[in-house]
C-alpha positions in Angstrom: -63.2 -6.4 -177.3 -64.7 -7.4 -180.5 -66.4 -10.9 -181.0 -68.0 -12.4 -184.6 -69.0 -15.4 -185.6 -66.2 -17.9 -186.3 -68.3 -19.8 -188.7 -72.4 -19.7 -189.7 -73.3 -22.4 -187.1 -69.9 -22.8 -185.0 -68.0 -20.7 -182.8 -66.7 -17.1 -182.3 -63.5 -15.0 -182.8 -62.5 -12.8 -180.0 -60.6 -9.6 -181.1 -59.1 -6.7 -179.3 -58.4 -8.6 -175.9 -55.7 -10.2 -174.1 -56.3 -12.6 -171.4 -53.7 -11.8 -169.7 -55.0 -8.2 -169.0 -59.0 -8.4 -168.8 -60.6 -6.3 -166.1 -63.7 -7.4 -164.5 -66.4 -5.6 -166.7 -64.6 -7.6 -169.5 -64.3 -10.6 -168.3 -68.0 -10.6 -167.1 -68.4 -9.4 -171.2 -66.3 -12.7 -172.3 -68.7 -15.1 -169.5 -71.6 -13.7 -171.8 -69.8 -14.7 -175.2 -68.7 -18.4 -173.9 -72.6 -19.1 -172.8 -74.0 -18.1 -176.4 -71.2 -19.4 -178.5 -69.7 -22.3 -176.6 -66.6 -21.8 -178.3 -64.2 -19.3 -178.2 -61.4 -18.6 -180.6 -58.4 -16.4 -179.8 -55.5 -15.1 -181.4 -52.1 -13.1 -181.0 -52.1 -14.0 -177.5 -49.6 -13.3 -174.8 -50.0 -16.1 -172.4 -47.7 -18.1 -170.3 -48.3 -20.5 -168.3 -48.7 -18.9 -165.5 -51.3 -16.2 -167.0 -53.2 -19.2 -168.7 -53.2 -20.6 -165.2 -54.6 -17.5 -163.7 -56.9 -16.8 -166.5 -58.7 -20.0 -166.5 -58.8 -19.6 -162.3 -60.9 -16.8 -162.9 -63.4 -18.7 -164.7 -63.6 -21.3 -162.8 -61.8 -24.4 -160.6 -59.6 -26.6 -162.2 -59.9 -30.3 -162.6 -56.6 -32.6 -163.9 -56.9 -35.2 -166.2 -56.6 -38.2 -164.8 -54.0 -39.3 -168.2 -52.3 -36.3 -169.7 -49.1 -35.7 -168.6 -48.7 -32.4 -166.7 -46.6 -29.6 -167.4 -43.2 -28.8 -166.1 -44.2 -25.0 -166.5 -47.3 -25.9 -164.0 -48.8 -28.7 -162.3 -52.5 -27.6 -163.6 -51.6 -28.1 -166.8 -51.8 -30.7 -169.4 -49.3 -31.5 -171.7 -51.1 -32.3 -175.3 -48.2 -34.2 -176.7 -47.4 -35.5 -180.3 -43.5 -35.9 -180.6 -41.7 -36.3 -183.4 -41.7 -39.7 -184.2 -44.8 -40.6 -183.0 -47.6 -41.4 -185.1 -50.9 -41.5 -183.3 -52.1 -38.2 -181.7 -54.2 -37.5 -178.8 -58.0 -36.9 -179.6 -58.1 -38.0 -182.9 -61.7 -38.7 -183.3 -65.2 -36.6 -182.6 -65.2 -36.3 -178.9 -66.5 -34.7 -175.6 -63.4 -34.1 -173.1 -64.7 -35.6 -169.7 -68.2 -37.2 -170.7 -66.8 -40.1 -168.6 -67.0 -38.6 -165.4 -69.7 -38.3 -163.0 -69.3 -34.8 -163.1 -68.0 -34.0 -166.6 -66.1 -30.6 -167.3 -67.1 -27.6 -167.7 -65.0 -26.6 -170.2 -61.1 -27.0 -171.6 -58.5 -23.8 -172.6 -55.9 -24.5 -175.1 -52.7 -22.6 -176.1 -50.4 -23.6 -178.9 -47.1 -23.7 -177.8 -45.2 -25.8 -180.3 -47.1 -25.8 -184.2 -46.0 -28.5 -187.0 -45.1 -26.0 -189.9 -48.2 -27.2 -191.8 -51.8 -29.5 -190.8 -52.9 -29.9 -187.3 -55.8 -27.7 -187.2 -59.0 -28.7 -184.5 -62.2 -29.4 -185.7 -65.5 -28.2 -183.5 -69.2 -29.0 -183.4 -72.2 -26.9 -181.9 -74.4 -29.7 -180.0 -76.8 -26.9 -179.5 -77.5 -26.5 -183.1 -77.5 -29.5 -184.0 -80.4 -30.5 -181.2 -82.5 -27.8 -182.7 -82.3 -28.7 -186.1 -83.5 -32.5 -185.5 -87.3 -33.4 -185.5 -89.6 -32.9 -182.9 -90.2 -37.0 -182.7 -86.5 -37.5 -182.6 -86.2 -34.8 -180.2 -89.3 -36.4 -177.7 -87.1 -39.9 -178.4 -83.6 -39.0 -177.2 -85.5 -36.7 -173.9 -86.4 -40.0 -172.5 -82.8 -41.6 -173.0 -80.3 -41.7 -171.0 -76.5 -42.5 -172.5 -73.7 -44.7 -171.1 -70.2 -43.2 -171.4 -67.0 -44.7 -171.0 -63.3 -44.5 -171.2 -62.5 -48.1 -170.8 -62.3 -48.8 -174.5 -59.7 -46.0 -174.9 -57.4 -46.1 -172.0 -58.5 -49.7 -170.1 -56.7 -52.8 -170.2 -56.6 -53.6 -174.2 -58.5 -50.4 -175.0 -57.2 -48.5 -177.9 -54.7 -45.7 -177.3 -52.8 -49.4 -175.2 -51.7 -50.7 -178.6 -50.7 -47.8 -179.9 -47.2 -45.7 -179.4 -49.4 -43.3 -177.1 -49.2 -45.8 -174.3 -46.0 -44.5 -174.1 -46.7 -41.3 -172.9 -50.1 -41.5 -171.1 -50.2 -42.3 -167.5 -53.3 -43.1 -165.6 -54.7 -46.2 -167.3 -56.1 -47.9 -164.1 -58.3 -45.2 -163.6 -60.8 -45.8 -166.0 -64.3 -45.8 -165.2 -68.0 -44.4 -166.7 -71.3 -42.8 -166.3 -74.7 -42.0 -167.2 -76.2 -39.0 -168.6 -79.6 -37.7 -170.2 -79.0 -37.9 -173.8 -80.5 -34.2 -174.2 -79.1 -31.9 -171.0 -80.2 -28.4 -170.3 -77.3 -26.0 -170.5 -77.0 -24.8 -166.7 -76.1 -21.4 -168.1 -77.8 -20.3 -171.6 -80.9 -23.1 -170.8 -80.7 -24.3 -174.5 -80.9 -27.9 -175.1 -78.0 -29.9 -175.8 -77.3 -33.3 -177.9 -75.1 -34.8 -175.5 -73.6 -38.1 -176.9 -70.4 -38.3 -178.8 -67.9 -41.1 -180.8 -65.0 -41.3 -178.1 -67.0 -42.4 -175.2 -70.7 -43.1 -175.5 -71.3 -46.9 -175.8 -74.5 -46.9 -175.6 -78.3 -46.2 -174.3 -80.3 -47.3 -170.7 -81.8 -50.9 -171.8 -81.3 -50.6 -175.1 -78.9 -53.1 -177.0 -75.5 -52.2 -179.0 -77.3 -52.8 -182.0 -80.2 -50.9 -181.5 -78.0 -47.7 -179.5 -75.2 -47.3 -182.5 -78.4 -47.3 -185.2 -79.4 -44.0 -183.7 -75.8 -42.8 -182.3 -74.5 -43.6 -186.3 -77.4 -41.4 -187.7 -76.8 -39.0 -184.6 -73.2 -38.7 -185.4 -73.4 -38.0 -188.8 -76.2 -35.7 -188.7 -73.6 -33.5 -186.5 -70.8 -33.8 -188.4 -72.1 -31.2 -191.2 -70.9 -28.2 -192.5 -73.7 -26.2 -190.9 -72.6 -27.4 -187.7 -69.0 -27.5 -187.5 -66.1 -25.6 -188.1 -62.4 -25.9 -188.6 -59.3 -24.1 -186.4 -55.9 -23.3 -187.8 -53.4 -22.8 -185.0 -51.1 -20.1 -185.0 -48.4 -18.7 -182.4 -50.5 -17.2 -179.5 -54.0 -19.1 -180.5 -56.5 -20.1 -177.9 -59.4 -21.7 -178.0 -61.8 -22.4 -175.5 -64.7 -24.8 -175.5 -67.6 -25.5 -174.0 -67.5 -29.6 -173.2 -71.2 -29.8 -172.4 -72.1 -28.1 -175.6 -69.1 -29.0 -178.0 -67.6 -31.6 -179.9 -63.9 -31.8 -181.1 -61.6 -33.5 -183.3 -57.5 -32.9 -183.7 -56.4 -33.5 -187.1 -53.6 -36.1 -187.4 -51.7 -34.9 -190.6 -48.9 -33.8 -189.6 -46.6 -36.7 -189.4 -42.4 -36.2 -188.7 -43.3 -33.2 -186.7 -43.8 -32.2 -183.1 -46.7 -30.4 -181.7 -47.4 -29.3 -178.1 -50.9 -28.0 -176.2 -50.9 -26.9 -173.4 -54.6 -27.8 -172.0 -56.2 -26.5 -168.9 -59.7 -28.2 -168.0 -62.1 -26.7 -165.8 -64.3 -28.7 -163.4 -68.5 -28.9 -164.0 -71.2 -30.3 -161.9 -74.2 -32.8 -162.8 -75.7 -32.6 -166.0 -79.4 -31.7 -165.6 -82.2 -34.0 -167.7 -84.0 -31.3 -170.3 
């Protein structure tokens, strides 16, 4: 197994392994890789459904999304849907998978199974990085935050994804719901401190007003979403990426329009997120 960098500041490329076939020792080596990159890129893959099933069960347990379809192939996993003539696409916009829950996820696989002949790459960001580059008075001011996320807005009576033609196809819009989380977490794995706040679904900070969270969550979200942080993923047959959720951002490009594409998502469940 082979791994370099994917980008300077974002991600790695896994060569020379299918994960399909890993024995222990390699696996174990591929555990390592996810902690210090928190993103994993992966391609010429052979991996059915039932393989991607039993791959990600040897990470980890799995936890279904409470609106993603699943898939006929297996109940486990989520179908990451744009058809044809649709024209909004799921995850559109910088966000953390699961930041909503109580517990959010540990981490997501995906595997392309049906590619638009042209567009619909994913974008990543390294949360890690990013923390480390701010300044130490920033850094002591978002330790003693805590952040409000939600889902409500997206999927809740009147949110956003109702009034488009996504309603369509999502299920699950009663159970909406949020949580609270330090705004800086310590990685449970690497230890590294982690920016944890993101577009889709943080509203806000503990007694702090709209006004005064999104003038720090604007300059917090741009200062992410550069170059030196983030990277861009063009899906092939038999890619895979997996992500870290507590340490990752991502975005799925919408340019692709008059064509289908299909995911095939597996999410695996985390625990509490620890204060830094």
């Amino acid at each position: 197994m082979k791994i370099t960098p994917y980008s300077i500041g974002c991600g790695a490329l896994v060569a020379d392994a299918q994960l399909a076939e890993l024995s222990d020792n390699t696996l174990a080596d591929l555990k390592t890789a996810f902690t210090e990159h928190g993103l994993l890129f992966f391609r010429d893959q052979d991996l059915p459904p039932d393989e991607h099933h039993r791959f990600a069960k040897r990470f980890g347990d799995i936890v279904l999304n409470k609106f993603f379809k699943p898939s006929d192939a297996h109940p486990e996993i989520a179908e990451v849907r744009k058809a044809k003539d649709q024209k909004m696409n799921i995850g559109g916009g910088w966000h953390t998978d699961h930041s909503y829950d109580e517990e959010p996820a540990l981490g997501s696989i995906l595997v392309a199974r049906t590619l638009p002949d042209s567009g619909g790459d994913t974008r990543f960001a390294n949360l890690a990085a990013a923390y480390d580059a701010l300044s130490d008075g920033l850094k002591r001011t978002l330790e003693s935050l805590r952040a409000i996320h939600s889902n409500r807005h997206i999927y809740g009576e009147g949110g956003y994804y109702r009034k488009t033609d996504l309603a369509q196809t999502l299920g699950g819009m009663d159970r909406v719901g949020d949580a609270t989380h330090p705004a800086v977490i310590r990685h449970p794995e690497s230890g590294r401190k982690i920016l944890y706040v993101n577009p889709g679904h943080t509203i806000g900070f503990e007694g702090w007003t709209r006004e005064e969270s999104f003038a720090l969550l604007d300059y917090l979200y741009a200062h992410v979403d550069q170059p030196e942080f983030t990277c861009q993923f063009n899906w092939l047959p038999g890619s895979v990426a997996f992500w870290d959720n507590r340490a990752t951002w991502h975005f799925a490009n919408n340019d692709y329009q008059g064509q289908e594409r299909l995911m095939h998502r597996i999410t695996l469940a985390g625990s509490a997120l620890a204060k830094a």
